[in-house]
Phi, psi and omega in degrees: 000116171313172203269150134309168161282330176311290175302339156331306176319144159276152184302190147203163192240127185264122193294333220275349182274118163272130198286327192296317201275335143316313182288327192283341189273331209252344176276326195289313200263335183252353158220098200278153199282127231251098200286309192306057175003300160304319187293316193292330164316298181261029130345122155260164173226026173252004193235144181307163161257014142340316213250339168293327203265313174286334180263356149260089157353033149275139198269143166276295151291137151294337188278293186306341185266358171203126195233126168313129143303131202231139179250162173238235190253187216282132160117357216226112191238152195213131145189144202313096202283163184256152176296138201264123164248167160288124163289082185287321188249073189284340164329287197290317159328281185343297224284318224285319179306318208283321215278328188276320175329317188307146175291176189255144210243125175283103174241059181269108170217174182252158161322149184276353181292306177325289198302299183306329158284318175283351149274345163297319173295310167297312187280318162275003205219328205071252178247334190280089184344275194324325175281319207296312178312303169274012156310149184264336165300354158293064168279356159274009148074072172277160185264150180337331185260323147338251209334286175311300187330299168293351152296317167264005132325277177334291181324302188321292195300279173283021183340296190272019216258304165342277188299347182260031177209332172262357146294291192287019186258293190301316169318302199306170115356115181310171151318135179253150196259170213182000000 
């Protein structure tokens, strides 16, 4: 049986490919960078990850690790049980549990540029939005309720930073009247 023309062709080596970069695509996409510390610890990477994922009690499917009850007709439930993998590695469950209990930390904060401008506004303006709003320092032309908005951030974020600045506001010296 004759060749195709295709085997025919001499090979030729294509320059326009870069090889380094082809290889690092290809170390990447069959091992991928693993974010979770404990999962990547106790990794095999001779095992699927199917098989990995089952021996740390984590489900690969979700459909299979929690399966619909499929009902038939009345009084009579058929439902499909899931497979029981073995936990070899209870460790890492153990970590994933602990790790999601901590509490979480507020770390919601503001620009320092925010906080000066709404202490610049309370220190010249007070409580009233509606002046703060025809400041000529509003240069993003917020509106009175922008404006309260970003105050009870500020309250929000720095409560004591808040309260302590606004002592030294009742502290400061009054307007003096003339």
């Amino acid at each position: 049986m004759p060749k195709t023309k295709q085997s025919q062709k001499r090979k030729k080596f294509d320059y326009s490919k870069n090889r380094k970069k082809l290889k690092k695509k290809t170390l990447k996409k069959y091992n991928p960078r693993i974010e979770n510390e404990q999962i990547r610890n106790a990794w095999d990477k001779n095992k699927s990850m199917a098989r990995n994922l089952q021996e740390m009690g984590l489900a690969f499917d979700p459909n299979k690790s929690l399966p619909i009850k499929k009902t038939k007709l009345i009084g009579k439930e058929s439902g499909s049980k899931a497979p029981v993998g073995i936990v070899i590695k209870p460790y890492v469950l153990n970590k994933l549990e602990e790790e999601a209990n901590l509490p979480e930390k507020g770390s919601k904060s503001l620009s320092s540029d925010l906080i000066e401008y709404v202490q610049y506004m309370i220190r010249e303006h007070g409580d009233n939005c509606k002046a703060m709003a025809r400041d000529e320092k509003n240069y993003y032309q917020d509106t009175p309720k922008q404006i309260r908005r970003k105050i009870n951030e500020y309250k929000r974020c720095h409560p004591d930073h808040f309260n302590t600045f606004m002592s030294s506001l009742s502290t400061a010296a009054q307007p003096m009247e003339q």
